[in-house]
N, C-alpha and C positions, 0 to 999 in steps of 0.2 A: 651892232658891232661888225657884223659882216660887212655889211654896206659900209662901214666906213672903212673895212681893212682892204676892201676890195676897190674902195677909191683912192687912198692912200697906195693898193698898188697900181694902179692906172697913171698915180702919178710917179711912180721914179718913188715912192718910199718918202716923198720929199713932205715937209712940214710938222711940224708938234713933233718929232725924233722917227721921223719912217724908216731912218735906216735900222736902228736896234729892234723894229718888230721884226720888219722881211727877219732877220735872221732865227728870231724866234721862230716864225712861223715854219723857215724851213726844215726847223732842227725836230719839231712836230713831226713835219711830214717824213722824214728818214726815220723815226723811229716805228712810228706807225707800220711803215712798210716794214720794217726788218722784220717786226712783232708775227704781219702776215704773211713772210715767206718763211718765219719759220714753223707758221702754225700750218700750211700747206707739205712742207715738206716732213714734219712729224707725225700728220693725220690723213692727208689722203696718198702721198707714196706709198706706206706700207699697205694699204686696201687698195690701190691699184694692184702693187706685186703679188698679194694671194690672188687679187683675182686673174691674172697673168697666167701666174702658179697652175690657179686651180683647172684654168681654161685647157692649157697644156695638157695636164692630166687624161682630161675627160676625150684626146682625139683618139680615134681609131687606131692609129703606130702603135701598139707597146713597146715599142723599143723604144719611143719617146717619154716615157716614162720614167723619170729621174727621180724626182722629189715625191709623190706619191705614196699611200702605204702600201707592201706588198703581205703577200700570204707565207706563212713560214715553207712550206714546202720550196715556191718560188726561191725565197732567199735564201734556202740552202742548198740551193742548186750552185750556185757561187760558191765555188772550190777552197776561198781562203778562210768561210766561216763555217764550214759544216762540225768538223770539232768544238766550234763554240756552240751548237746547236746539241749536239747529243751530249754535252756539260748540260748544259740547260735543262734535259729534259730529264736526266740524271736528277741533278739536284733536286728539280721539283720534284720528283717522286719520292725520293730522300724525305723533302721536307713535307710533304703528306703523310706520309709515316710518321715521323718525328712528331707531328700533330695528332694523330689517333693515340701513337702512346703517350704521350700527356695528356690526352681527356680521359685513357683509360686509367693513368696512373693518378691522374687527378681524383678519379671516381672510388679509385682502390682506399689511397686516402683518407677521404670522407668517412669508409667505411669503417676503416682501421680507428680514426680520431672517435669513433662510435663507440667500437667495443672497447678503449680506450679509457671511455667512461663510465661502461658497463663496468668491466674489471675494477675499475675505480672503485663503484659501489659496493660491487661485489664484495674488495677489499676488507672497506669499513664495517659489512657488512658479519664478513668471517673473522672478524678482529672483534668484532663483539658474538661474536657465538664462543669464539675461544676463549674469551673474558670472561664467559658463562659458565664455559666450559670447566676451567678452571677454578670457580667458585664452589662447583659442583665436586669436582674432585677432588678439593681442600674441604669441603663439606664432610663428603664422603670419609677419607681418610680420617678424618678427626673424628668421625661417628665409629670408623674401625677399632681406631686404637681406643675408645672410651670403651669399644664393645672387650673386645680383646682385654681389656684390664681389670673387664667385670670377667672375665672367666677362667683369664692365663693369669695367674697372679706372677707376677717377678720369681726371673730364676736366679738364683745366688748361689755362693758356695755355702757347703751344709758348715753350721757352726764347728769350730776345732773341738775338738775331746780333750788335747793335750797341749801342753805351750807350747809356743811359736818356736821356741828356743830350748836347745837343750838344758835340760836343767835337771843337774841330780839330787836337788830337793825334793823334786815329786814323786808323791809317795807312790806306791805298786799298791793294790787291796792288799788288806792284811794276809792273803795268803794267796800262792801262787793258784791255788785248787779256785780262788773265786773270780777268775778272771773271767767275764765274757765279751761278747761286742761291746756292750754298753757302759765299758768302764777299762775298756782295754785294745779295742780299735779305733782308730780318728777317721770318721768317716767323713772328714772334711778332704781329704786326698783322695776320696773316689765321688764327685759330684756322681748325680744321674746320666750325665751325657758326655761321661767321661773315656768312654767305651774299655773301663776295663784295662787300663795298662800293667803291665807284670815285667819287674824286673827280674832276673835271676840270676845270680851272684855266677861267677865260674869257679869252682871248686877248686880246679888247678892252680888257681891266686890264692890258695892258705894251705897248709901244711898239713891236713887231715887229708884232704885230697887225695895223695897219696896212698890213705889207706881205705881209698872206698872198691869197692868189689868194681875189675873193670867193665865185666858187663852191664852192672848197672849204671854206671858211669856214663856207659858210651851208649847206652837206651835213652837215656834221662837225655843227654846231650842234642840225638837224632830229634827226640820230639818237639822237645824245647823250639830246634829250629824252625818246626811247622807251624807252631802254636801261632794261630791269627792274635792273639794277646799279647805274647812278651815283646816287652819292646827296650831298646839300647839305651831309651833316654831316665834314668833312676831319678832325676827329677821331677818328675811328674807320672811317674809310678804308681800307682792306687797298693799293691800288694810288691813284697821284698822275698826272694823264695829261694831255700840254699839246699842243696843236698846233704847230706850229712851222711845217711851208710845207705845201704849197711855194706859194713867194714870188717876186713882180714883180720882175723883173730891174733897174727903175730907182730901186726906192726899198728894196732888199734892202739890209736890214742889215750893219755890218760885223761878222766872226764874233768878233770882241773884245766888240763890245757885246753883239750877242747873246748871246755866254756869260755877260757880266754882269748882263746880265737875266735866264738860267734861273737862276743861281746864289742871287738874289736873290727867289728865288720865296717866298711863305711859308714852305712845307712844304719845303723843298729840303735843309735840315739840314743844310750845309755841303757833301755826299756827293751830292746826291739821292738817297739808296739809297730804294727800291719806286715811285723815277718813271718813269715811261714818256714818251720822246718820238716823238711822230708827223710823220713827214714824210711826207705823201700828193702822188702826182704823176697828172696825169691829161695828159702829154704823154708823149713818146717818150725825151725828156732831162730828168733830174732833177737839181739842182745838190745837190750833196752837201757841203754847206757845213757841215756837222753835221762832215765829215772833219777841219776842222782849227780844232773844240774842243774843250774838256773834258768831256765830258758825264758823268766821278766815277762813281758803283755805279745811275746811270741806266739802265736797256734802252731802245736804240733800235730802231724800227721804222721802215723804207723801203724803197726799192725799187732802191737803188744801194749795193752795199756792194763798198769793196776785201778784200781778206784782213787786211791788218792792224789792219783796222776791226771786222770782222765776229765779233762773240763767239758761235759755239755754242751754243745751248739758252740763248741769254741773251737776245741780241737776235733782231729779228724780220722775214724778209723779206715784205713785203705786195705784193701788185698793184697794178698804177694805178688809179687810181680813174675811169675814163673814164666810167660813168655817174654824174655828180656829185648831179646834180638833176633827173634822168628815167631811168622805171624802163626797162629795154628790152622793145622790143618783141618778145613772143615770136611772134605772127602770122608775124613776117617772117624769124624761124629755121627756116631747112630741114629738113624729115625728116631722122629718122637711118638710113632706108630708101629706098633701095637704098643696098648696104654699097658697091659700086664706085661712082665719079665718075669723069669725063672724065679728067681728071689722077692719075696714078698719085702723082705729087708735085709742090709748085709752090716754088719760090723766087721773090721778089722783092727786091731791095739793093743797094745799093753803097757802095763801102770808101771812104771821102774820101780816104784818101793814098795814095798810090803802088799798085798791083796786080803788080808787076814786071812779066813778060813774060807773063803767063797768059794776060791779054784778047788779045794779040795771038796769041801761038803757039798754036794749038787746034788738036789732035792728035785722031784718032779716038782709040775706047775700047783695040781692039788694041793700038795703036800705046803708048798709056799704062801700059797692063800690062808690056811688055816693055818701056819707056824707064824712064829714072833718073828717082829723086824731085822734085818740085820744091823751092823753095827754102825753103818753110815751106808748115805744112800747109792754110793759104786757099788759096793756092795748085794745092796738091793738090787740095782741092775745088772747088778752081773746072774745071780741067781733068776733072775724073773727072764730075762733073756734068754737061756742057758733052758727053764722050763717049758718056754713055748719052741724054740727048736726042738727039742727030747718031744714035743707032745704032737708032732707032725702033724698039726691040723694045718699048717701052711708052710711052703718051705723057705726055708731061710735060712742065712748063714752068718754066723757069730762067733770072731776067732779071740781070744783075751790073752793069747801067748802070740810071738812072732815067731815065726821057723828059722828066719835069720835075725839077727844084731836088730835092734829097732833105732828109729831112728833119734836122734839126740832131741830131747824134748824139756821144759820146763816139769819144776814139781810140780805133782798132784795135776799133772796132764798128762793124756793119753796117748802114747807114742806109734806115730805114723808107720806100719808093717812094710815092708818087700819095696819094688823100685814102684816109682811113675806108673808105667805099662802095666805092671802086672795091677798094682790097684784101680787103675783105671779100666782093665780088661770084668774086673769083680762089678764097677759100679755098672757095667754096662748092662751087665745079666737081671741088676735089681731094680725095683719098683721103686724104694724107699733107701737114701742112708742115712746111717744112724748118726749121727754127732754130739758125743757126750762131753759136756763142759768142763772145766777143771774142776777138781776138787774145792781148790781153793777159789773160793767166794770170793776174797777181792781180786783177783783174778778176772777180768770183767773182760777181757778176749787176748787170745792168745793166736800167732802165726801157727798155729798148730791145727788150731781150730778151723779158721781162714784157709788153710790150706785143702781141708778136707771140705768145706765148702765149695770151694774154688772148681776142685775135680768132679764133687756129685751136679754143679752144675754146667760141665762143661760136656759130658756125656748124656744130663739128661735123667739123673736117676736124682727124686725130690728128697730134698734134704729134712731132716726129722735131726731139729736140734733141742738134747735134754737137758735146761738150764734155761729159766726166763729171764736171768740177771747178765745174761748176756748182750754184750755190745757187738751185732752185726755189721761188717764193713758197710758206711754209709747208712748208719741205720736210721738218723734223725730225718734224712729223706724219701727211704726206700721205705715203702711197704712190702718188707718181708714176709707179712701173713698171706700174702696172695703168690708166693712164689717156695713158700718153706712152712712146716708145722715147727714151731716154737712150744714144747710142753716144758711145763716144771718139772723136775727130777720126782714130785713125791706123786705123780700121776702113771707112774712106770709100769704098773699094774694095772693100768687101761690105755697102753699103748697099741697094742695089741687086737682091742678091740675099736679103734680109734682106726686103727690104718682099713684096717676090713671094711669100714661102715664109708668109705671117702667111693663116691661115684667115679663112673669112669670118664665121664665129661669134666669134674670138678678135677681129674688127676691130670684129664691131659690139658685145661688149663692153668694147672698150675704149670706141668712141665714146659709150655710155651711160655710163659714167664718168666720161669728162671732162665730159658734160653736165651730171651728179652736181654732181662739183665746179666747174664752172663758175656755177649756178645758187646751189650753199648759200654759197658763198665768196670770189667773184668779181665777181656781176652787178653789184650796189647798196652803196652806201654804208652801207647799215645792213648789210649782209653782211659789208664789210670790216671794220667797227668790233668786231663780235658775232666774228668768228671773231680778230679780235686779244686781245680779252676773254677768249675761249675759249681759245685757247693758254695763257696765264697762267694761268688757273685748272684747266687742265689739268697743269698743270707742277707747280703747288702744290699740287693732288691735292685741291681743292677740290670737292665736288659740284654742279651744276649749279640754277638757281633751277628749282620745280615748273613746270610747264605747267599756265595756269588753267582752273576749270574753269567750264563754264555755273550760274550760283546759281538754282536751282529754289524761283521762288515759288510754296508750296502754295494751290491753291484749299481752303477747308472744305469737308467733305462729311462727313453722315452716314451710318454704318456701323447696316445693317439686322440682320435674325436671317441664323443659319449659313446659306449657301446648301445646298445638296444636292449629293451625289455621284454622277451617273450613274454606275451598276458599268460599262456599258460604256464610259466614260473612262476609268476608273479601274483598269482591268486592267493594270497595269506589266507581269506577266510575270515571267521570272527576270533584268533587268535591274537589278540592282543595282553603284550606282558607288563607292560611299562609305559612309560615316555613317549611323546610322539616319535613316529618311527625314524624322521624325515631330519633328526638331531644331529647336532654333530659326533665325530667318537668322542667317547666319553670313557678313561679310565676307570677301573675299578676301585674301591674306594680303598684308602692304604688302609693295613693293620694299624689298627688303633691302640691295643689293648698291650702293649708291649712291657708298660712298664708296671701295670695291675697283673699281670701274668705272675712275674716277678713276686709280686707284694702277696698274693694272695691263690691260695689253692680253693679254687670254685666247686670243682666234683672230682669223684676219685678217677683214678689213674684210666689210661685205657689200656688193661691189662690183657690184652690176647695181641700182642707184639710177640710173635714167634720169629726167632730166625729163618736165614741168615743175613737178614736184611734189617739192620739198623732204623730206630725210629725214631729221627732226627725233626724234632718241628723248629730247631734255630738252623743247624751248620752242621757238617760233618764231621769239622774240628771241633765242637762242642756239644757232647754227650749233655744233653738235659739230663734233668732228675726224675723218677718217675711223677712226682707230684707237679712235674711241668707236660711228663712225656704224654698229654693228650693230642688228640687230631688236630693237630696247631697247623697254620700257615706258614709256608716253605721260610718267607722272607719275615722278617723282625728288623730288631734296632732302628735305625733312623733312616734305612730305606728300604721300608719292606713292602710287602707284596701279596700279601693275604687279603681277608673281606672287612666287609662295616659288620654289622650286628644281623639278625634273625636265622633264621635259615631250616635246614631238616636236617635231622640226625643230631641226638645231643651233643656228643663229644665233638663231632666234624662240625656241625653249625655254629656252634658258639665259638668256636674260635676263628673260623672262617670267613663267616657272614651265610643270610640264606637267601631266601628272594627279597632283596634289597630292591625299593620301585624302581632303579635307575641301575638295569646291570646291559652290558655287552659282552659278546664275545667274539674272540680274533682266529679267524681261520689261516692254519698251516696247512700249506700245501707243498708235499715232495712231491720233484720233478726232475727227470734225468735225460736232456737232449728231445723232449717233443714239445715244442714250441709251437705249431700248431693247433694239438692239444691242450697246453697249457690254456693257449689263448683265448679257446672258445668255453673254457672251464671258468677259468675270469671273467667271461663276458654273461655268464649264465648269475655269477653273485651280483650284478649291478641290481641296483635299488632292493637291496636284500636287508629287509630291518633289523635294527638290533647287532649289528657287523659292524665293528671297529677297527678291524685293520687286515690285511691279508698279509701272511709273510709266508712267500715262494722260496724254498730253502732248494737254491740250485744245486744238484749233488753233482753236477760234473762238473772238471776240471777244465773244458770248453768252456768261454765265459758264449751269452746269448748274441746273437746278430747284433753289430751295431745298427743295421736298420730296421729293429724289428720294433715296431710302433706297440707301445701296450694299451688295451684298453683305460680309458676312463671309468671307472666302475663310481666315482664317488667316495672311495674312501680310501686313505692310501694303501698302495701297494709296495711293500719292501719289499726289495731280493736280496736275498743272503748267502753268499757266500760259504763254504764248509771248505776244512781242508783237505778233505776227504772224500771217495765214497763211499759214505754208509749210511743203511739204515736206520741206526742208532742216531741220525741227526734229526730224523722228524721229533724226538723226544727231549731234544735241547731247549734249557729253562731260557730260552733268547730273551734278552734285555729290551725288545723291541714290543712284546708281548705285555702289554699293560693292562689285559683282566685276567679275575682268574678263569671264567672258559676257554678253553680252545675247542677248535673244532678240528682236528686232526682230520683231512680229508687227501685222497690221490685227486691225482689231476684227470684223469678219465673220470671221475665218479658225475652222475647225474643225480642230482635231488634236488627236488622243486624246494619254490620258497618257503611252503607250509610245512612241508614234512621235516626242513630245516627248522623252523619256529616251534614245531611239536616236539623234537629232539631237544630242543633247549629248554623246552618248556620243564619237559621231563626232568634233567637235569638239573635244575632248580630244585628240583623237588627231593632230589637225593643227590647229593654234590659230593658224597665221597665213593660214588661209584662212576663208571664207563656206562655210557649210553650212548651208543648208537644202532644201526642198519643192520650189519650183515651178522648172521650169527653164525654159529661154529659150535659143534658138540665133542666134548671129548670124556673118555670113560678110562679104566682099565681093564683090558681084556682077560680076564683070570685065563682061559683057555691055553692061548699066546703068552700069555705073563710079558706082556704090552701094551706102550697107551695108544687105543682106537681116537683116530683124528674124522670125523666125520663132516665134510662139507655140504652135504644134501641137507634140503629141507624138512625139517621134520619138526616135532613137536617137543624135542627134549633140547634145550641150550644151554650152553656153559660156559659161550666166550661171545665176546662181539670183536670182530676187527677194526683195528684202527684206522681203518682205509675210511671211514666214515663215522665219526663216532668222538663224543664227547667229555672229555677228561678234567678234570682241574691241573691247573698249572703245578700245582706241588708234587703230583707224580711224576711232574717232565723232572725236578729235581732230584726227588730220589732214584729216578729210572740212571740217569745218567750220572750222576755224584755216589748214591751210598747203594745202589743193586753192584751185586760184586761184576768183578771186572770180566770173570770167566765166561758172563752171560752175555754180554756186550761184544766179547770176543768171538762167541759160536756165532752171532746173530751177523759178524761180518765174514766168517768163514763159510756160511751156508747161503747168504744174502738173502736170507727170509725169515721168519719168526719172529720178526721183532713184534708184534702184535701180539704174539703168543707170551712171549714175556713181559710184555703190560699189564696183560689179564692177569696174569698168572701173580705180579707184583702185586696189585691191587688187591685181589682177593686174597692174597695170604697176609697184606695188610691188615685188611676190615673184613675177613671173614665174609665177607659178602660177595656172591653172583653179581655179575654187569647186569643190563636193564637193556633189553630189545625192545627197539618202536618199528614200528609197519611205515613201510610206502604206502602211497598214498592207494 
């Protein structure tokens, strides 16, 4: 084809159509060509120009250096980019940064998403332990309260005695004489845990009022208002209690009215059943006007009862109330030392009616023995009396006339001679007074009687009362035979040899006895009112209101690093009492026995309670009975404070607790501005066994450094505030103190661990005594006719101080509540002795010496 397109063009395109190839063929060739000038000018142009470019570059000139790369330093030498150059360098280091913390924050992260899912488990984990937890403790409880039901049975109110509703169908026992608790008290208004509430009417809301004697009035009134008992709300009253006399003889009511006055009391309920009337007398003669009316399922309480008045365990004989509105002075009460007086015995009285022939015929003693009776048994005594004064084998005095007017008395009773003073000046001389009953046999106690009671025990001289059909005040609870001889009228004739044959140990306890009960029962009006109270809630077997206690305001203080243990403190030894030592504090275990106290008289009385110090085992405001008044625990009712069970000493142990396996004790420490001291006294108790709590009783008025760091001792430290300084505050029953040990110690004192440990050991062992450290002798100098205080050492001791030394908590109560005030006052006048009056309490408490231990 070539060959022929190439002859075809040789000729002019001419033949078979030459002219339409030439044109094809040229149109070939221009395209051709464009194809390769445009593939020259898109492929090797631009590889000519770098290599131009590159050539350029590479000469020697730098200044011909255009296009090329340069070094940064170079290009920032050029003025118009150097600020874009340190941006630049700025930022990159910015963004270096920015990239570590994101790998770090990225790393953190990871970690976090870890514990994330730990916690997670963890979660599910503590979600079923508490699931557990609470299976256990729904366990638990439900095995408590099955336990609990087997031993507490349900407490409920005590069934009613009487209907709900007044109603004057129901009958009274067929006679007023046969009422008692059990048919004429609704002990559905005093549960057990009722504590005892007492209404007490006021007297000036009824029209007798007006004729009751004003000093008894406004005594009854004053005590009333102390009484931890009475209380405003008469709805829930357990006991209803009115005054009634005794009353002015000119404007004394008629007993018609007055009966329709008590009748028409509020509370009176047709019955008065759980009232109580009081007829207090503070004369020799008390009108017994109460005798002739109705007083319905009422208890009367007075101090003249016939026999067919006098209901048993129902109603109440009281004393006279002779100190109405002044306390007595005890100053002017004789020793109970020396046991002998002048007078072997004294009588003073006389019979208003007839004596028949006695006063005139007086016969020696002989002659009496071998003559016939006389014509009744005054009589008798007056002759038989009358022969042993005449036969002076002892002296004694016996008057059967008065020199002046006698005093207004009941028939066939023995009328009271001369004033107060002067009888009272007689009883002090005698050993023994005489107390001769009424004639008249239903006569079963007369204010007459009671009065001369009242005086032989208020000096001290024991009462010899002749008549066993006599009704002693409180006599259903008082053991009288341990404070009084009680003979029958037909023994008159071995009176005489009766009082001779009595030891001198046996007389001077009886005379500590009748001080006893002269002082808790006798002296004061708030004593008569309290021990009325007392019998009633002794009867109804109610437990006694707590004894309060001192409320410990803490000072702040902070607690530093652990103190240190000196080893040589801390050498206990093989002295182990209890419990591992390393326990937490542990309270002492509560009085238990509160409401079998109540119920039940376990052993006799603890009868060597000498004045002038009350022996209070509830309250101050409530005189117990003596069938209560043993070595009881300070606190009772429903938050007391006493022991669990064992112990030493009968009377003190069993009510107490003794060495119970789980005891502690809390040391008191006074302190007055040495902080120093203080602090390295606290640092010597740390890891000190068997120590439950320390309370630092700040006695000044300085409160301590705010920056004073206190030891860590391990167990807590309370600081106690006082409002005062005195002495008498290391003895306060502080509410903070929750065993019964304390350890009364100063704050200089040094004693090691064990000699601590052997101190309490001891005490265990006799818990109604003081034991500790330091001893003290003290005698009476007959020479001087003063008491020798002796602080050397030596072999005769008589006191231990309280600066180191071991007491039960119920002496911190009576030291501070019922030890008379006067003592407490000298102890801040002198700003020492209060140690001395601890002992001194204690021991005329329990008749017992304190207990010295040795340092180590």
């Amino acid at each position: 084809e070539l060959m022929t397109g190439y002859t075809m063009l040789r000729n002019g395109g001419v033949g078979n159509g030459g002219q339409p190839w030439v044109l094809r063929w040229s149109s070939r060739i221009r395209l051709t060509w464009l194809s390769f000038t445009l593939f020259i000018i898109l492929v090797f142009f631009p590889l000519i120009a770098h290599y131009y470019l590159t050539t350029i570059d590479d000469a020697d000139d730098a200044g011909k250096r255009i296009f090329g790369p340069r070094t940064g330093n170079e290009l920032c030498e050029v003025k118009h980019v150097q600020d874009l150059c340190r941006i630049r360098e700025s930022v990159s280091e910015e963004l270096l940064q920015l990239e570590a913390k994101r790998q770090e924050l990225n790393s953190e992260i990871a970690k976090l998403n870890l514990k994330i899912e730990a916690c997670k488990k963890s979660i599910e984990n503590a979600k079923q332990d508490l699931l557990q937890l609470k299976n256990v403790i729904s366990q638990t409880e439900h095995s408590y309260k099955e336990l609990m039901a087997q031993n507490q049975p349900k407490l409920s109110l005590p069934i009613r005695l009487l209907p709900d509703k007044d109603d004057a169908t129901f009958p009274l026992p067929k006679s007023n004489r046969n009422c008692r608790l059990h048919n004429c008290f609704d002990y559905s208004r005093c549960p057990l845990t009722s504590g005892f509430p007492v209404y007490v009417y006021n007297s000036d809301d009824y029209p007798f009022g007006s004729s009751l004697d004003p000093l008894i009035k406004q005594a009854f009134e004053a005590t009333v208002r102390t009484n931890v008992y009475v209380t405003e709300n008469a709805n829930i009253a357990c006991v209803y209690i009115i005054l009634v006399g005794e009353m002015q003889e000119p404007v004394m009511p008629k007993p018609t009215e007055l009966e329709q006055q008590l009748h028409s009391l509020p509370y009176w309920r047709t019955d008065g059943h759980n009232h109580l009337i009081i007829n207090l007398s503070r004369k020799s003669e008390t009108q017994n006007f109460i005798y002739n009316i109705s007083t319905g399922r009422a208890m009367v309480a007075q101090s003249t009862f016939y026999d067919v008045q006098y209901r048993p365990g129902f109603d109440i004989v009281v004393s006279p109330l002779v100190h109405a509105m002044s306390e007595p002075n005890f100053l002017e009460i004789p020793p109970q030392v020396p046991v002998k007086r002048k007078y072997l015995f004294s009588f003073q009285g006389e019979k208003i009616e007839s004596l028949r022939s006695s006063l005139q015929e007086v016969r020696s003693f002989e002659e009496e023995i071998e003559g016939n009776a006389p014509a009744d048994y005054d009589d008798r005594i007056i002759t038989t009396l009358k022969a042993v004064q005449d036969s002076k084998l002892d002296f004694v005095l016996v008057e059967f006339t008065c020199k002046n007017q006698p005093k207004a008395s009941l028939p066939t009773e023995w009328a009271l001679c001369g004033e107060r003073d002067d009888r009272l000046e007689l009883l002090k001389l005698s050993t023994f007074a005489l107390i001769i009953t009424p004639g008249d046999t239903h006569l079963v106690i007369s204010a007459g009687c009671a009065m001369r009671l009242f005086e032989a025990l208020e000096v001290g001289a024991i009462p010899v009362v002749l008549g066993e059909q006599v009704q002693l005040p409180y006599n259903d609870v008082i053991r009288w035979n341990e404070a009084a001889l009680i003979i029958p009228k037909p023994r008159i004739t071995e009176v005489h040899f009766l009082l001779r044959s009595i030891s001198d140990n046996d007389l001077l306890a009886m005379r500590r006895q009748g001080r006893f009960l002269w002082e808790t029962y006798f002296s004061t009006s708030d004593n008569v009112f309290s021990t009325v109270l007392a019998i009633i809630r002794t009867r109804i077997q109610i437990p006694a209101a707590p004894i309060r206690e001192e409320t410990a305001v803490e000072i702040p203080h902070r607690s530093g690093k652990a103190a240190g243990t000196d080893p040589n403190m801390a050498d206990n030894g093989d002295l182990d009492l209890g419990p591992v030592e390393t326990e937490p504090p542990y309270a002492s275990p509560k009085y238990l026995r509160n409401f079998t106290l109540t119920a039940m008289d376990i052993y006799r009385n603890w009868n060597s309670a000498p004045g002038p110090f009350h022996l209070f085992p509830y309250t101050p405001f409530d005189p117990v009975l003596p069938s209560e008044a043993k070595f009881l625990g300070s606190g009772t009712g429903f938050r007391p404070i006493g022991g669990g069970a064992g112990g030493s000493g009968k009377e003190f142990q069993a009510a107490l607790g003794g060495n119970v396996p789980r005891e502690q004790f809390t040391v008191v420490m006074l302190t007055y501005e040495r902080e120093e001291v203080l602090m390295n006294s606290l640092e010597r108790l740390n890891g000190l066994p068997y120590l439950n709590k320390v309370v630092v009783v700040w006695n000044s008025p300085k409160l301590p450094s705010e920056d004073l760091l206190w030891p860590d001792i391990g167990v807590p430290i309370m600081v106690v505030r006082t409002e005062k300084n005195s002495l008498n505050n290391r003895f306060l029953p502080w509410d903070e103190i929750e065993t019964e040990a304390i350890l009364s110690i100063d704050d200089d004192a040094h004693l090691r661990h064990d000699e601590i440990m052997f101190g309490f050991r001891v005490w265990r062992e006799a818990r109604d005594r003081i034991v500790g450290f330091p001893g003290r002798y003290h005698a009476w100098d007959i020479p001087h006719q003063s008491w020798l205080y002796n602080s050397n050492y030596s072999c005769e001791l008589s006191m231990v101080l309280t600066g180191a030394a071991f007491f039960h908590k119920y002496y911190a109560y009576l030291y501070s509540y019922v030890m008379p005030q006067a003592i407490r006052d000298m102890v801040d006048e002198y700003i020492n002795c209060e140690d001395i009056a601890m002992n001194f309490l204690v021991s005329h408490l329990t008749r017992k010496p304190p207990i010295k231990v040795n340092h180590r």
